[in-house]
C-alpha positions as CSV (number, residue, x, y, z in Angstrom):
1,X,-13.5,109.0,-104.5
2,X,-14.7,107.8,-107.9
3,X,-12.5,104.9,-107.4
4,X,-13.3,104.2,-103.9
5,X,-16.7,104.1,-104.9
6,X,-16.7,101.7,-108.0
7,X,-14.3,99.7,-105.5
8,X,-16.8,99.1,-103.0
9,X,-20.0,98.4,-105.7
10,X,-17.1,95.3,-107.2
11,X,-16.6,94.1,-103.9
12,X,-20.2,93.7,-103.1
13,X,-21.4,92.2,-106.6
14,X,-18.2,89.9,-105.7
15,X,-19.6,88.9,-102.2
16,X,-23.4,88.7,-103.3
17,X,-22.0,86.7,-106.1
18,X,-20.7,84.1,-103.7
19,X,-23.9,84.4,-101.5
20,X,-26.1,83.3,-104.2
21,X,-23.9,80.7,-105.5
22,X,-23.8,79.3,-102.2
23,X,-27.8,79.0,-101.6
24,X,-28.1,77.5,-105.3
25,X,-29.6,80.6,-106.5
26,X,-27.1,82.5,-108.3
27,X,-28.9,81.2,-111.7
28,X,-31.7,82.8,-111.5
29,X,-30.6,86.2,-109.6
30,X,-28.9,88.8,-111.9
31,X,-26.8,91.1,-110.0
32,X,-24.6,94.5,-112.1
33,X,-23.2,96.7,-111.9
34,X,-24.6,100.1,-112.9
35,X,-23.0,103.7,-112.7
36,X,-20.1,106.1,-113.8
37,X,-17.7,108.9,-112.0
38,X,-18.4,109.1,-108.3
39,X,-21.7,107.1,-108.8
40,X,-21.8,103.4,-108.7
41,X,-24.9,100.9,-107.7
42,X,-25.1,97.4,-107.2
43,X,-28.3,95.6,-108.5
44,X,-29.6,92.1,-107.8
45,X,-33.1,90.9,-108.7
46,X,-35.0,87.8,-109.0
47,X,-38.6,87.4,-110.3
48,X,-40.2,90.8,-109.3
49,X,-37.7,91.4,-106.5
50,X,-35.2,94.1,-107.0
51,X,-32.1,95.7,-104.5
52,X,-30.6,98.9,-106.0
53,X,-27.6,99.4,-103.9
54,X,-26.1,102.6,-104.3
55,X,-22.5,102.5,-103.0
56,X,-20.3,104.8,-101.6
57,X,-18.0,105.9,-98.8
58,X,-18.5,107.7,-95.7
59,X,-15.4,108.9,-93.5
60,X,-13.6,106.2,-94.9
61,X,-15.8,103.0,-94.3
62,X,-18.0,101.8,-97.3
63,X,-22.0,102.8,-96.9
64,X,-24.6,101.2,-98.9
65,X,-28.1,103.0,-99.6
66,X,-30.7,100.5,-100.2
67,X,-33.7,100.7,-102.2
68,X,-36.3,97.2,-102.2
69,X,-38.5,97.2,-104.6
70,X,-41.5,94.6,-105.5
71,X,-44.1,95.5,-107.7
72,X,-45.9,98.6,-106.9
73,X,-44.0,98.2,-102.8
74,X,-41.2,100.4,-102.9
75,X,-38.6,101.3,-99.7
76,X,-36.0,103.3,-99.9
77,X,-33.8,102.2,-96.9
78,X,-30.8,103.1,-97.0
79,X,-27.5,103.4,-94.8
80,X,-26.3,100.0,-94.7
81,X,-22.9,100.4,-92.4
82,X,-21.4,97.0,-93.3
83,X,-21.3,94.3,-96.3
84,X,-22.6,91.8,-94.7
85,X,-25.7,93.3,-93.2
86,X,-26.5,94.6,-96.9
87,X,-26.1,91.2,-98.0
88,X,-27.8,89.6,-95.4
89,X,-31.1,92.2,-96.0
90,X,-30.6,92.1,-99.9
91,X,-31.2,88.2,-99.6
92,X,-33.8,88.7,-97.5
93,X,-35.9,90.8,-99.6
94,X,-34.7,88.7,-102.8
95,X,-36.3,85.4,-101.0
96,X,-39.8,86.6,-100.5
97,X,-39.6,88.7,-97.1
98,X,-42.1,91.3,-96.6
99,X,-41.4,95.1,-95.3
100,X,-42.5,94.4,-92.0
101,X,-40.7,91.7,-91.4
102,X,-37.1,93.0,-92.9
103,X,-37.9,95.5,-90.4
104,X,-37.9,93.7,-87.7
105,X,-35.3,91.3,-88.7
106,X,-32.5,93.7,-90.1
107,X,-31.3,97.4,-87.8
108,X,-30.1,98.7,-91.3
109,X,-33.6,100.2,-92.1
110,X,-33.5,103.6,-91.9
111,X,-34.8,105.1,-88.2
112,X,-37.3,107.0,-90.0
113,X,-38.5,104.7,-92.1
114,X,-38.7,102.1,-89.1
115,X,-41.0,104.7,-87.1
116,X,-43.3,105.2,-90.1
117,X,-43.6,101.3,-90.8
118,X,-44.7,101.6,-87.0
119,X,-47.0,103.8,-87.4
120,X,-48.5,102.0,-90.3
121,X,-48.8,99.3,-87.7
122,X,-50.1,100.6,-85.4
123,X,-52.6,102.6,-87.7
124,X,-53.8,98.6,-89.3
125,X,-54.0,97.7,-85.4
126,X,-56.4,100.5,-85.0
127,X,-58.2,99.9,-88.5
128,X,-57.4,96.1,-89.8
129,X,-59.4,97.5,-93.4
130,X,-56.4,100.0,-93.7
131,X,-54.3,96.7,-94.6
132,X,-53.9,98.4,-98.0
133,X,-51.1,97.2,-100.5
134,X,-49.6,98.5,-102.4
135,X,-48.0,101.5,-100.1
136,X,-44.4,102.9,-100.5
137,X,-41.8,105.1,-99.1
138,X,-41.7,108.0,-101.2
139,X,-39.1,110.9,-101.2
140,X,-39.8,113.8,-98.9
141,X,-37.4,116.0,-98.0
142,X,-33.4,115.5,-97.5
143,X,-32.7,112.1,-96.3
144,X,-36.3,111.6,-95.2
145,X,-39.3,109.7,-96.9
146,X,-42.9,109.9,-96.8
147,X,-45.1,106.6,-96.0
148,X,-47.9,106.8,-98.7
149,X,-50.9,104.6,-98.6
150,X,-53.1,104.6,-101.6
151,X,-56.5,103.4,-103.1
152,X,-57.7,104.4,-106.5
153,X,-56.5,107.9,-107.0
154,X,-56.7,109.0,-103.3
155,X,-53.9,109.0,-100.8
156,X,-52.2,109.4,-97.6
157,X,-48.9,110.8,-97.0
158,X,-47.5,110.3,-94.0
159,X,-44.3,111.7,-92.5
160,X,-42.2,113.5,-89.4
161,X,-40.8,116.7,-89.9
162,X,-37.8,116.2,-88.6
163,X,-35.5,112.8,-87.4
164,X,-36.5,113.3,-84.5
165,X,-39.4,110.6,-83.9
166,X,-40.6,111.9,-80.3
167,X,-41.9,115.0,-82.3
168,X,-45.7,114.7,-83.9
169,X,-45.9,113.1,-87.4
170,X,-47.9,115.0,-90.2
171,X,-50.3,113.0,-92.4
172,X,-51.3,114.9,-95.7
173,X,-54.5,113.7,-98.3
174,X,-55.1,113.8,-101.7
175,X,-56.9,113.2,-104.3
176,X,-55.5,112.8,-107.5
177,X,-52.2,114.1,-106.7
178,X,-53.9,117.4,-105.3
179,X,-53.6,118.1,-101.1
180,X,-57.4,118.5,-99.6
181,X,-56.1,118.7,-96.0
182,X,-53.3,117.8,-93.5
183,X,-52.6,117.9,-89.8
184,X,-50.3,117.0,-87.2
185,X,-51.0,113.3,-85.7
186,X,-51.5,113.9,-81.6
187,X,-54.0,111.0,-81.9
188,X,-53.5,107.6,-83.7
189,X,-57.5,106.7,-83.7
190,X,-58.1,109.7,-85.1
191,X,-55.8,109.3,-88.0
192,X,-57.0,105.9,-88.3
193,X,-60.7,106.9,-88.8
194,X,-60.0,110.1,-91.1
195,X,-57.7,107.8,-92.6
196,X,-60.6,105.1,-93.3
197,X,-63.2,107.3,-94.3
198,X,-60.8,108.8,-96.9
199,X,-59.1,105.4,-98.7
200,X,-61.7,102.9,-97.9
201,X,-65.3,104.2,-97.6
202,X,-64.4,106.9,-100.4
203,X,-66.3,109.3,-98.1
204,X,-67.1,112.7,-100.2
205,X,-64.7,115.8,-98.9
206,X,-68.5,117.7,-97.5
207,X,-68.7,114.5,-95.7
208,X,-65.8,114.6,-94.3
209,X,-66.0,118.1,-93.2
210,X,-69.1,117.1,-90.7
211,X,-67.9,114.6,-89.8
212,X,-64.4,115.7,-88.5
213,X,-65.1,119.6,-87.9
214,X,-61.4,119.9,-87.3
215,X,-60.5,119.3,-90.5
216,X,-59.4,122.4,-92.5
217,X,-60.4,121.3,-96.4
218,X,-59.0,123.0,-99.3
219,X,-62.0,124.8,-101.1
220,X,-60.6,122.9,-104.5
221,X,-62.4,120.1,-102.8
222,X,-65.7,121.1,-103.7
223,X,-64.7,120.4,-107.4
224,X,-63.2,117.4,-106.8
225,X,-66.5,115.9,-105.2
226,X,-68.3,116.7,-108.4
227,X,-65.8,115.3,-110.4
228,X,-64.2,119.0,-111.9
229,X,-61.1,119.1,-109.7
230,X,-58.8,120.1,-112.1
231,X,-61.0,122.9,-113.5
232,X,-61.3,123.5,-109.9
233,X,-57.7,124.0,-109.2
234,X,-57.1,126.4,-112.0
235,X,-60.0,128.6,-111.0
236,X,-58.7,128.8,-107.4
237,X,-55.7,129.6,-108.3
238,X,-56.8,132.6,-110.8
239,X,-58.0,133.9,-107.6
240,X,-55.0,133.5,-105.7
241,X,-53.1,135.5,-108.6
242,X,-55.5,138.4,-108.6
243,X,-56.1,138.6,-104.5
244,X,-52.7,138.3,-103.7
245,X,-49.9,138.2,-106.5
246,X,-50.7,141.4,-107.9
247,X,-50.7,143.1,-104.9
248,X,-46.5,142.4,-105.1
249,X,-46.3,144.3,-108.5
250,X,-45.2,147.7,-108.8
251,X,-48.3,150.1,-107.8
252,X,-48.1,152.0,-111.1
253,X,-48.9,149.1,-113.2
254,X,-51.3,147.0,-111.0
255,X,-54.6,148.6,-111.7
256,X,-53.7,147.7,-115.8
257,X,-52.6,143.8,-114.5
258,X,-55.7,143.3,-112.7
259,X,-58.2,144.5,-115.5
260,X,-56.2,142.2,-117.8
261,X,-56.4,139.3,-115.6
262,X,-60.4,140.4,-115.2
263,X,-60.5,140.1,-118.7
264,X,-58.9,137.4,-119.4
265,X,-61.3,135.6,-116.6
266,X,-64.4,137.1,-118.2
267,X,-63.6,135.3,-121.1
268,X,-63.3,131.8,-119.5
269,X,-59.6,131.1,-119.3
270,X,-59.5,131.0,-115.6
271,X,-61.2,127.6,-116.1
272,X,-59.0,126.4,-119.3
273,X,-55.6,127.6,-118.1
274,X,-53.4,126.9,-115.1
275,X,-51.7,130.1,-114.0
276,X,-48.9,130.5,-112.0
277,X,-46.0,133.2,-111.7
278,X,-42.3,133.6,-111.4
279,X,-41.6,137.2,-109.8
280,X,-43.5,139.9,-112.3
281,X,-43.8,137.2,-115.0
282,X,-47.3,135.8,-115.2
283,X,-47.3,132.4,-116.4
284,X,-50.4,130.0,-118.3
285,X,-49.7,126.7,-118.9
286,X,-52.0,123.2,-119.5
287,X,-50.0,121.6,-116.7
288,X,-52.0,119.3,-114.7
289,X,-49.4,120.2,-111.6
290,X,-47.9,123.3,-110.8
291,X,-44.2,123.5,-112.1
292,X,-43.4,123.6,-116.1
293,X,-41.0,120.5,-117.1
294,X,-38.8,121.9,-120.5
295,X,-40.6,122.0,-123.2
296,X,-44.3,122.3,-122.3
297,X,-46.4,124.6,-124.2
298,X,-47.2,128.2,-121.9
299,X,-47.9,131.5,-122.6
300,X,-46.6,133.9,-120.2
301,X,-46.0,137.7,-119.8
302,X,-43.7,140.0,-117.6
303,X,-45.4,143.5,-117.0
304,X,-43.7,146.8,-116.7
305,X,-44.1,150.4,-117.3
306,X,-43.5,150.5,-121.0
307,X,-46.6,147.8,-121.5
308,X,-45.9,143.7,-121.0
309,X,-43.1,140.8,-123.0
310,X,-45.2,138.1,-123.8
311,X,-43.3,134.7,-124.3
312,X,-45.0,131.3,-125.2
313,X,-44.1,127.7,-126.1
314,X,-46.6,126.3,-129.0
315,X,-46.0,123.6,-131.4
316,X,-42.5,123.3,-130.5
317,X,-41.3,126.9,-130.9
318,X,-40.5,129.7,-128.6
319,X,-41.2,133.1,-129.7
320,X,-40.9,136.3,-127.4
321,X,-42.6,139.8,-128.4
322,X,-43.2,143.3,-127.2
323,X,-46.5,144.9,-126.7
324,X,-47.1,148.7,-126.0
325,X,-50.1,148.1,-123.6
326,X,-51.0,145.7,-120.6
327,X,-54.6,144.5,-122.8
328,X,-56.0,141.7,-123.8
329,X,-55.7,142.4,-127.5
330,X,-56.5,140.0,-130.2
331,X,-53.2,138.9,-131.1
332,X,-53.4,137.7,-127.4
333,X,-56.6,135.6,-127.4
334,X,-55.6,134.0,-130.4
335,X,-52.1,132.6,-128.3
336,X,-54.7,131.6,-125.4
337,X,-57.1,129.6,-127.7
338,X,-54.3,127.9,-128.9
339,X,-52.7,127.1,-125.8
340,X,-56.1,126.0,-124.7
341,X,-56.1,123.5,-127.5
342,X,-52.9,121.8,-126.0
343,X,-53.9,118.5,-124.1
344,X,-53.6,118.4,-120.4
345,X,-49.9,117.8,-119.4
């Protein structure tokens, strides 16, 4: 496989080589070759115009998976079934042609990503102000992608759930990076307007929330309108730990988890701290989404009967103790007020 694979990347660097040589252009594209093992892309750009084509084979004939990029546009395209109709896109793209039209010039796009490039038109039909560049195909789930459109730090995601495009799309908000509301598209002027309100006319969330009753708002969007989302987030999500997580503890030991969460809340963490949890193993971090990456700082601790094992990451060092009780003792603050001296991550 591994030398099937570099094969087929050579034969197309060989062949776009050629191409651009052809058309006069070859000096000022730069096509490579990147990858190792059973991983091998083809790259070409010119100016701000870049084809990643990751290579590989499928039941013996050569695929290509195609991601355009330009600037802050983005699409990742993929399943090119022959050479020269990855060529033939690649140039295409390289020369100045636009999303929509490499979608209506070239059946390599992706079906999905054809339908949501549809949709987008039809949603700019609908709304001519929602002619909003940048947008870009982000990854979703499997071989699917999201459409997102953006202005500022709002944003809307759209997608289907499935391949199958006679089913409903979804379309999902957010503002800076944090889901306010979602819904299944049945009506294509309604998304338009909620769409509109939301990335051009900036409307507030409370706003919103008269003026599309059917729209189910995240409470974390109050804080968000007053410009505290983040502190917002955290807060709501203390509350989600002590209604619901701690009911999934061991009964002996929840009454003691819940008066040390209490505490911990009475002393203003719940709006300093992210929480979050990994089975009995409660879990504070400064991350501004949910989800550690290695290495940032946390403080966490894992309850059972013989009291709690606290674990943290600060300045670069991971220590992990025992303590007898489930309290907030001193030792404990002093590991919170330093982990609420990290910066947000």
């Amino acid at each position: 496989m591994e030398g099937h694979c570099k094969h087929i990347a050579m034969r197309l660097q060989e062949a776009l080589v050629e191409k651009f040589a052809a058309a006069a252009t070859l000096p000022e594209t730069r096509i490579r070759l990147e990858g190792k093992d059973d991983s091998w892309s083809c790259i070409a750009e010119r100016g701000s115009s870049t084809c990643d084509i990751w290579c590989c084979e499928r039941e013996g004939q050569p695929r290509y998976d195609i991601r355009f990029q330009r600037g802050g546009e983005k699409l990742r395209i993929g399943n090119g079934d022959t050479e020269q109709r990855t060529i033939a896109a690649v140039a295409d793209w390289l020369n100045g042609c636009d999303a929509p039209a490499l979608r209506e010039r070239h059946s390599i796009l992706n079906p999905m990503n054809r339908a949501l490039l549809g949709l987008r038109a039809k949603l700019m039909e609908a709304r001519p102000s929602l002619s909003l560049p940048p947008y870009l195909f982000a990854p979703f789930a499997g071989p699917f992608d999201a459409l997102v459109l953006r202005q500022g730090e709002r944003t809307c995601s759209l997608w289907w759930i499935s391949s199958h495009e006679k089913k409903n799309p979804h379309a999902e908000f957010f503002w800076d990076g944090c889901r306010l509301f979602k819904f299944e598209v049945t009506d294509i002027q309604f998304l338009a307007a909620v769409t509109n309100r939301w990335l051009v006319d900036t409307a507030k969330p409370s706003e919103m929330k008269v003026e599309f009753p059917s729209l189910n708002i995240h409470p974390v969007a109050e804080y968000y309108e007053i410009g505290n989302g983040l502190e917002g987030e955290f807060f709501l999500g203390w509350d989600a730990m002590e209604n619901s997580w701690v009911g999934h503890l061991p009964e002996s030991i929840q009454p003691l988890v819940k008066a040390f969460i209490a505490a911990m809340r009475q002393k203003g963490y719940d709006r300093k701290l992210r929480p979050g949890q990994s089975m009995f193993t409660f879990v504070l971090s400064r991350s501004r989404r949910y989800g550690l990456r290695q290495g940032q700082p946390f403080v966490d601790f894992s309850f059972n009967d013989e009291g709690m094992t606290i674990s943290n990451n600060l300045g670069g060092t991971c220590t992990t103790h025992q303590q007898p009780s489930i309290m907030l003792t001193p030792e404990v603050e002093q590991l919170l007020e330093r982990l609420a001296a990290e910066p947000i991550d």
